[in-house]
Rosetta silent file (secondary structure, phi, psi, omega in degrees, C-alpha in Angstrom):
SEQUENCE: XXXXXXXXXXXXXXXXXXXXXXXXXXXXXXXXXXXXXXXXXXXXXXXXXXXXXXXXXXXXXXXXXXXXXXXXXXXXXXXXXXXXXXXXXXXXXXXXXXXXXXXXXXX
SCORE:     score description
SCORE:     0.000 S_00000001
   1 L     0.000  135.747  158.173  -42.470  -84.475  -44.764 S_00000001
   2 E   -94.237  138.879 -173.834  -40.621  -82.409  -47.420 S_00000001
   3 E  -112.837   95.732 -176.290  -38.360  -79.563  -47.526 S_00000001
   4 L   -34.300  157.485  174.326  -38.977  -77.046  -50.153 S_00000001
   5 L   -45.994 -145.222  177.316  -36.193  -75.826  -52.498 S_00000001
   6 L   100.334  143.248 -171.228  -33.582  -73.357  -50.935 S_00000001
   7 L   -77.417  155.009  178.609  -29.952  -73.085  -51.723 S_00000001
   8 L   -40.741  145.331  138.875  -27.099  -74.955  -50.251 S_00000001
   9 H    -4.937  -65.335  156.753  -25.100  -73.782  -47.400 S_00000001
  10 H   -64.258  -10.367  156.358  -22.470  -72.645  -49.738 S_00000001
  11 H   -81.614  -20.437 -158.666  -24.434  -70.885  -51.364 S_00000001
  12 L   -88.921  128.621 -169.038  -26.245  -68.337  -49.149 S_00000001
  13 L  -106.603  133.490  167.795  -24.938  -65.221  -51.001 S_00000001
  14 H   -41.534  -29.218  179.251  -24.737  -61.906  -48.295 S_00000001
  15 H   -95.989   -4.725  126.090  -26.551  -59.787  -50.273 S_00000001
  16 H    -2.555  -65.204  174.828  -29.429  -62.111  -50.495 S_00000001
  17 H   -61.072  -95.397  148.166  -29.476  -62.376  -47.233 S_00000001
  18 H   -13.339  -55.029 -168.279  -29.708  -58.698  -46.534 S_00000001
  19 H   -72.062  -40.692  172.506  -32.042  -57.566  -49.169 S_00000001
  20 H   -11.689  -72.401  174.017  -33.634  -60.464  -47.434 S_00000001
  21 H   -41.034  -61.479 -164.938  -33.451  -58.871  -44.166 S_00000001
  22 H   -32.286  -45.450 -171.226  -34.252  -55.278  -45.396 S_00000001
  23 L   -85.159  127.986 -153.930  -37.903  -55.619  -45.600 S_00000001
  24 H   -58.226  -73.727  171.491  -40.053  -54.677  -42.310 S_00000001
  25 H   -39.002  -61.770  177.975  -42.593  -57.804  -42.498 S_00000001
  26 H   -30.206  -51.732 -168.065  -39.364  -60.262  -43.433 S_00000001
  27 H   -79.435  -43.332  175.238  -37.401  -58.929  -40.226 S_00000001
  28 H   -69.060  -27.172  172.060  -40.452  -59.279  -37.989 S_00000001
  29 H   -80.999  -21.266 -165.028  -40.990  -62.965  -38.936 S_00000001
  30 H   -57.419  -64.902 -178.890  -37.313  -63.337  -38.847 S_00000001
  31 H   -42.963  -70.835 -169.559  -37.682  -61.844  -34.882 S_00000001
  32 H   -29.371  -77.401 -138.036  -40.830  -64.145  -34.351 S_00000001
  33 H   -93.841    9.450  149.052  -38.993  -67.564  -35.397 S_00000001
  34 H   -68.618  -40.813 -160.300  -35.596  -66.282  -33.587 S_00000001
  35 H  -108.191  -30.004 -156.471  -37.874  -66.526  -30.262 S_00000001
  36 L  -117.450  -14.382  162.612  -40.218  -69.178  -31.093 S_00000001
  37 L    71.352   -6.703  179.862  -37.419  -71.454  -33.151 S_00000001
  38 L  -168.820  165.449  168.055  -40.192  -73.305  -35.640 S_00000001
  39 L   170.645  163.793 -175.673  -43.535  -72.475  -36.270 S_00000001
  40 E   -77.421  154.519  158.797  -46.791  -72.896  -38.918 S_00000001
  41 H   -73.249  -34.035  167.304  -46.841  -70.346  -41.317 S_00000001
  42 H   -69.061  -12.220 -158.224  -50.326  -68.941  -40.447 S_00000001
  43 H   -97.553  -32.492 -169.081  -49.041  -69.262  -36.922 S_00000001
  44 H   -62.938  -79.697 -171.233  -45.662  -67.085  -37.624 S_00000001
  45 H   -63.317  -23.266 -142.727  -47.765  -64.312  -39.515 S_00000001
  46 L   -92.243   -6.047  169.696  -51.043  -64.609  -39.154 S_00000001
  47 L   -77.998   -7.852  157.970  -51.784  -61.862  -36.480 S_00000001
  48 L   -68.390  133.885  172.828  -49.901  -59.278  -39.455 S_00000001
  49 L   -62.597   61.829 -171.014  -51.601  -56.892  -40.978 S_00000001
  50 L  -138.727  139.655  172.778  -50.506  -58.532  -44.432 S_00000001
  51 L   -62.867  137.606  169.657  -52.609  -60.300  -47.409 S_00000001
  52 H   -36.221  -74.869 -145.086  -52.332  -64.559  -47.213 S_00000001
  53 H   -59.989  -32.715 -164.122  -50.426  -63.999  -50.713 S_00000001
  54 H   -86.444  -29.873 -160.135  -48.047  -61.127  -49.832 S_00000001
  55 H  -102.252    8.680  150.380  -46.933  -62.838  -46.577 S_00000001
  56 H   -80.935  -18.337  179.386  -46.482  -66.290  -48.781 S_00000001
  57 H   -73.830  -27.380 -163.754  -44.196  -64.277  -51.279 S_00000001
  58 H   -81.315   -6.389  178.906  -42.290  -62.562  -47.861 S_00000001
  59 H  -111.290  -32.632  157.737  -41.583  -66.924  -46.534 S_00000001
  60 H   -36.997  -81.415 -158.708  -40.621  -67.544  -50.643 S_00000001
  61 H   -44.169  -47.193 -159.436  -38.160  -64.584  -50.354 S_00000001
  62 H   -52.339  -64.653 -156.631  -36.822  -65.494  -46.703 S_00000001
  63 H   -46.800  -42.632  177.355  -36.488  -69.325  -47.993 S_00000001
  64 H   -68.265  -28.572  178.840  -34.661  -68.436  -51.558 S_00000001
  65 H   -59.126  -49.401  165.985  -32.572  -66.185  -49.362 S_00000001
  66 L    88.040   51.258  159.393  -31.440  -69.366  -47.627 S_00000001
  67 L   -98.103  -19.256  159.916  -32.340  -67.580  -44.546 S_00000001
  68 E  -141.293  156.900  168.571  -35.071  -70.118  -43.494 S_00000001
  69 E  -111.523  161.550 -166.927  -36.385  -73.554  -44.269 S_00000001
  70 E  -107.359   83.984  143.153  -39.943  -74.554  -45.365 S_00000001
  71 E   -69.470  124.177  179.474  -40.951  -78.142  -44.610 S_00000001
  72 E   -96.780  145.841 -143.785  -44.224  -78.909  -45.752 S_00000001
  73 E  -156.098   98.396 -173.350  -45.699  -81.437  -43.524 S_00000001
  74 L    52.657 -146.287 -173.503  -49.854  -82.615  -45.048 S_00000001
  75 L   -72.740  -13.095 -152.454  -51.469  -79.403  -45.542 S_00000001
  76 E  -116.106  146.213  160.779  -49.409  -77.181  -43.041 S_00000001
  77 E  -120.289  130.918  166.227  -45.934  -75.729  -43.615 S_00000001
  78 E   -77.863  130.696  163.133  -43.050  -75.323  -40.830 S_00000001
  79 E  -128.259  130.961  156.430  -40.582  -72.572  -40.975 S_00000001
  80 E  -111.237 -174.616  178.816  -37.204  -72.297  -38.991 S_00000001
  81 E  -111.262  150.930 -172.604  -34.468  -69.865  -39.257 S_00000001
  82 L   -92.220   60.968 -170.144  -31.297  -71.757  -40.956 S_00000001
  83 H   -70.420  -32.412 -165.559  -29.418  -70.127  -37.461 S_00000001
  84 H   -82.387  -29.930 -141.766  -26.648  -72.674  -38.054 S_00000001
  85 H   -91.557  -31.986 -150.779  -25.752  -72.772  -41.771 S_00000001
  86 H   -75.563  -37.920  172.009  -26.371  -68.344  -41.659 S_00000001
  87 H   -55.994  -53.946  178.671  -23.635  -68.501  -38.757 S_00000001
  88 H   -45.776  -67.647 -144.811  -20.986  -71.010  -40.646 S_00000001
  89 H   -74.328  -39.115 -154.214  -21.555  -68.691  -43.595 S_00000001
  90 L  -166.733   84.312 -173.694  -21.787  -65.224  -41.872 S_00000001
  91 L   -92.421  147.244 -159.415  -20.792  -65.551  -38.062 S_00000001
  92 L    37.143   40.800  161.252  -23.021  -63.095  -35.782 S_00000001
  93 L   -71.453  -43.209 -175.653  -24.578  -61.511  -38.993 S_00000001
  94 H   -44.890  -46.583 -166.522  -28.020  -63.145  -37.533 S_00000001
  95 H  -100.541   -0.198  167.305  -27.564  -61.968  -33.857 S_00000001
  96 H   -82.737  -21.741 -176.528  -26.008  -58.512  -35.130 S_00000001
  97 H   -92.910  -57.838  173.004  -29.313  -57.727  -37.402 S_00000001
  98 H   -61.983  -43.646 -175.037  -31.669  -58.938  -34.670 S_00000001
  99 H   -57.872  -37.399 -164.196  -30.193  -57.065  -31.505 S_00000001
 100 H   -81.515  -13.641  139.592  -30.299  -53.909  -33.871 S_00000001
 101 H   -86.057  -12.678  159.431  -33.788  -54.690  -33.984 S_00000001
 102 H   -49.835  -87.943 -176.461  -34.423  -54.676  -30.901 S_00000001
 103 H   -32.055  -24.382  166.111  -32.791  -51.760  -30.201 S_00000001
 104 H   -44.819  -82.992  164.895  -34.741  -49.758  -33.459 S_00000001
 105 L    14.003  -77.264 -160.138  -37.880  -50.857  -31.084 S_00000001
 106 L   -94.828  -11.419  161.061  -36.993  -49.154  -28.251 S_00000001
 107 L   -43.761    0.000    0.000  -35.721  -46.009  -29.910 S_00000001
């Protein structure tokens, strides 16, 4: 098993992070792997209406972001959310961005 590039802890720059965030598909896998805590990549996404390529550039972005890690594991890749390192770095940016997606939701 392998872990794909993504920057250090010390590294995860806020606006990164954000722009990260920003994007509709990005935020919904974000929610998904917030609830489900790991998951395949066809497994996170694959019920979105989004092209294979576009929703490998939207798990690129997350990962470069240093808002999730990739392990590639044989043919299949694992994604988590980095929930620990985004808290040391930026505490309750994670659970302040998700609840206010909830709440979008139910608006």
């Amino acid at each position: 098993m392998r872990e794909l590039p993504q920057p250090a802890t010390e590294a995860i720059q806020l606006v990164e992070v954000l722009r990260a965030l920003a994007d509709p598909v990005r935020l919904e896998l974000v929610q998904r792997l917030a609830m489900t805590g790991e998951d395949s990549c066809n497994g996170l996404g694959g019920d979105l209406d989004v092209h294979q390529t576009t929703l490998s550039h939207h798990y690129r972005v997350l990962r470069e972001a240093g808002v999730t890690l990739t392990t590639v594991q044989g043919r299949s890749r694992l994604v988590r959310l980095r929930r620990g390192d985004l808290d040391a770095r930026f505490p309750g940016l994670l659970d302040s961005v998700l609840n206010g997606a909830r709440s979008a939701v139910g608006d």
